[in-house]
C-alpha atoms as one frame of an Amber mdcrd trajectory, in Angstrom:
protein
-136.557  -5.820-155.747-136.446  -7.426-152.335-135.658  -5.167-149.190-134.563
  -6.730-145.780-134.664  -5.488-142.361-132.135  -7.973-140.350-132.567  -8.817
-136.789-131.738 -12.098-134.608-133.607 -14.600-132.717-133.850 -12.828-129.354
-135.914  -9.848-131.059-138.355 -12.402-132.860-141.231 -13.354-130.009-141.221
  -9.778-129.683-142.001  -8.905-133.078-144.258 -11.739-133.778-146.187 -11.053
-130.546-146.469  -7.427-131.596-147.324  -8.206-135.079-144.799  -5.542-136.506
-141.519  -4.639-136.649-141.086  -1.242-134.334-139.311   1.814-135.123-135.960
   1.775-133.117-137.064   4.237-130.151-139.655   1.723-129.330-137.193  -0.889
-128.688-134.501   1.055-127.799-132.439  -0.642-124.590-129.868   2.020-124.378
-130.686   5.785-123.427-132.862   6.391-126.209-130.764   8.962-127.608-130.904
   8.600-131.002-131.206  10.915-133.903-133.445   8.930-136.172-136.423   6.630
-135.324-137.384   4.656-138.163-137.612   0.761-139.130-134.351   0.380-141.095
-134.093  -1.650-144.509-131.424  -2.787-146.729-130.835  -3.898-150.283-127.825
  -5.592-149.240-128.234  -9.722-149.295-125.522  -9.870-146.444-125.875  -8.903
-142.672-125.056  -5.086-141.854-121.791  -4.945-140.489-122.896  -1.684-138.727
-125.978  -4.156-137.200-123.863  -6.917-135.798-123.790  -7.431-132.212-120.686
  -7.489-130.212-118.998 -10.416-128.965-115.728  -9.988-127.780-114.410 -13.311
-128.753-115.485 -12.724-132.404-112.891  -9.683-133.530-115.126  -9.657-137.076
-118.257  -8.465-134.820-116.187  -5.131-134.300-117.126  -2.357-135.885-113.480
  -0.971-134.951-112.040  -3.814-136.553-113.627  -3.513-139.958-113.341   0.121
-139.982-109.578  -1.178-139.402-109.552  -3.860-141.740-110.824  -4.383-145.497
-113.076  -7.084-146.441-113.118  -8.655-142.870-115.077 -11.981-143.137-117.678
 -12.698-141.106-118.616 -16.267-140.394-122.561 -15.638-138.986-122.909 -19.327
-138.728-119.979 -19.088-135.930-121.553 -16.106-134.757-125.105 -17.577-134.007
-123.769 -20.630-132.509-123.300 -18.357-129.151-125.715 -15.871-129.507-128.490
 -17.399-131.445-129.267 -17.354-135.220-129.611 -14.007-137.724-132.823 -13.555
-139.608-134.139 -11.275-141.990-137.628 -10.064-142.860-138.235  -9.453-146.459
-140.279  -6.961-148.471-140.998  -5.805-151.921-139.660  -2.106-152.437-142.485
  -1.411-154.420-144.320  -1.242-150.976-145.474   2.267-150.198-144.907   1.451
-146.621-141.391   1.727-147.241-139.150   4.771-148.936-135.419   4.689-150.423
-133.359   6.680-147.037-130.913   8.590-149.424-133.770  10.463-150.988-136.290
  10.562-148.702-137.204  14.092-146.493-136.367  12.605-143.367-132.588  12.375
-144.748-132.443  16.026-145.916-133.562  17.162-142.370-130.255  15.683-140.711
-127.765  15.172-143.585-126.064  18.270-142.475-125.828  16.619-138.760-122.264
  16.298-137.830-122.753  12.961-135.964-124.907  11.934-138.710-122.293  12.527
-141.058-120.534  10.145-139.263-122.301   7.449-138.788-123.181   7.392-142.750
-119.296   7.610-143.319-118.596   5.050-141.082-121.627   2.786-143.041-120.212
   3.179-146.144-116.487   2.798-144.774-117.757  -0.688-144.088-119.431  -1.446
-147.003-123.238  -1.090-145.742-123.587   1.708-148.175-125.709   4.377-147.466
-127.311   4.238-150.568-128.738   0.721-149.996-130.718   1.963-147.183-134.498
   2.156-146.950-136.826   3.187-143.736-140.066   2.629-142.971-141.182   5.678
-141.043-143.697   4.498-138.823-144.044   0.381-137.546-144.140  -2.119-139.807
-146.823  -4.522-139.437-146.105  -8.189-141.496-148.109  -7.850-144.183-146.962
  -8.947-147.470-143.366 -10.379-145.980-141.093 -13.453-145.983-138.696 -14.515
-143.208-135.419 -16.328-143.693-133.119 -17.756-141.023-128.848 -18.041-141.632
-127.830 -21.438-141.674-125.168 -21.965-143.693-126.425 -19.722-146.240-129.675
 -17.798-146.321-133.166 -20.613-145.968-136.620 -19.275-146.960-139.041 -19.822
-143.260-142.377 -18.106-144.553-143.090 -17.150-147.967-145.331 -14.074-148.892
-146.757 -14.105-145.792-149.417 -12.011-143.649-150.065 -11.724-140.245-153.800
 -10.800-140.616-154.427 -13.828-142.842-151.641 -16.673-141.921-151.945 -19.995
-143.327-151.833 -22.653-140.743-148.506 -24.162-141.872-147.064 -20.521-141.044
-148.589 -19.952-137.778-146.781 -23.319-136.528-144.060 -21.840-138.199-143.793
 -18.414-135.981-145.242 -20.215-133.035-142.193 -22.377-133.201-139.692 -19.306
-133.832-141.275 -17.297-130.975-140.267 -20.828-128.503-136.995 -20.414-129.764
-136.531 -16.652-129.146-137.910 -16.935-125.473-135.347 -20.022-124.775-132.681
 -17.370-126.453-133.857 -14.409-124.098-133.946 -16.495-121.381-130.566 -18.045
-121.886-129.178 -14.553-121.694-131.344 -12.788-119.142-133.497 -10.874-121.490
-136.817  -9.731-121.392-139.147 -11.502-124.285-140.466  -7.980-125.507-138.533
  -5.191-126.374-141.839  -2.822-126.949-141.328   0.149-124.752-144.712   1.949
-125.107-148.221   0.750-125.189
């Protein structure tokens, strides 16, 4: 079965630079106060709702507003036309790098958490469903992945690909993504790395 961890263009010269996708207190923007720090995974085939960034003149990026409203559409192609395109990073969850979230030990150490409690409610209220989670507990390198960009529809980028032994169809590939996600960060003021520690 195929597990995605979602992200958008702004992250991806980061990650490709860095050669792995960092647990979230490593790119953490906001005052690090979180009570997990993992690389989060889905089964889902759709975008997490609880993932989407907010823009104000899209009511469907709202968490509020699904947690409001059933079965709220949302239109990512829209979406990315203003603050770039969504991609997702695939993996096989038969990788040993990676471990189902609603069974796993890290789980049982906060599932009596009352803000955790919450924030699980809230994912399922949306229809993210906790159960679909998966973590990786440490970073992910990309070994063994595939990459797919939303346009109009989920399109396959790099197939079963490895950073330590890329083809050189896929290094133009993520040389021309990581042009891309600098134009996007610079567009918006951003830095072009998120990595907060060496």
């Amino acid at each position: 079965m195929k597990i995605y961890h979602y992200t958008k263009s702004i992250k991806l010269n980061s990650i490709f630079e860095d050669g792995f996708i960092a647990t979230e207190m490593k790119r953490t923007l906001g005052d690090g106060k979180k009570l997990t720090d993992y690389v989060w995974l889905t089964e889902k085939p759709f975008y997490p709702k609880t993932a989407l960034p907010f823009v104000p003149m899209f009511p469907e990026t709202s968490l509020m507003h699904h947690l409001q409203n059933k079965g709220v559409y949302v239109n990512l192609d829209k979406i990315s036309a203003v603050v770039g395109k969504f991609y997702r990073f695939g993996f096989d969850s038969s990788d040993t790098r990676l471990k189902k979230w609603y069974f796993s030990s890290e789980r049982k150490k906060i599932q009596n958490n009352f803000n955790w409690l919450q924030m699980e409610k809230v994912a399922n209220k949306v229809g993210d469903n906790i159960h679909s989670f998966w973590i990786a507990t440490e970073d992910l390198p990309l070994e063994n992945f595939s990459l797919e960009v939303f346009e109009d529809g989920w399109k396959v980028l790099l197939d079963n690909a490895s950073i330590s032994k890329l083809k050189i169809e896929d290094g133009k590939t993520i040389e021309e993504l990581k042009k891309l996600s600098i134009e996007k960060c610079n567009e918006f003021n951003l830095p072009h790395s998120y990595l907060l520690v060496a």
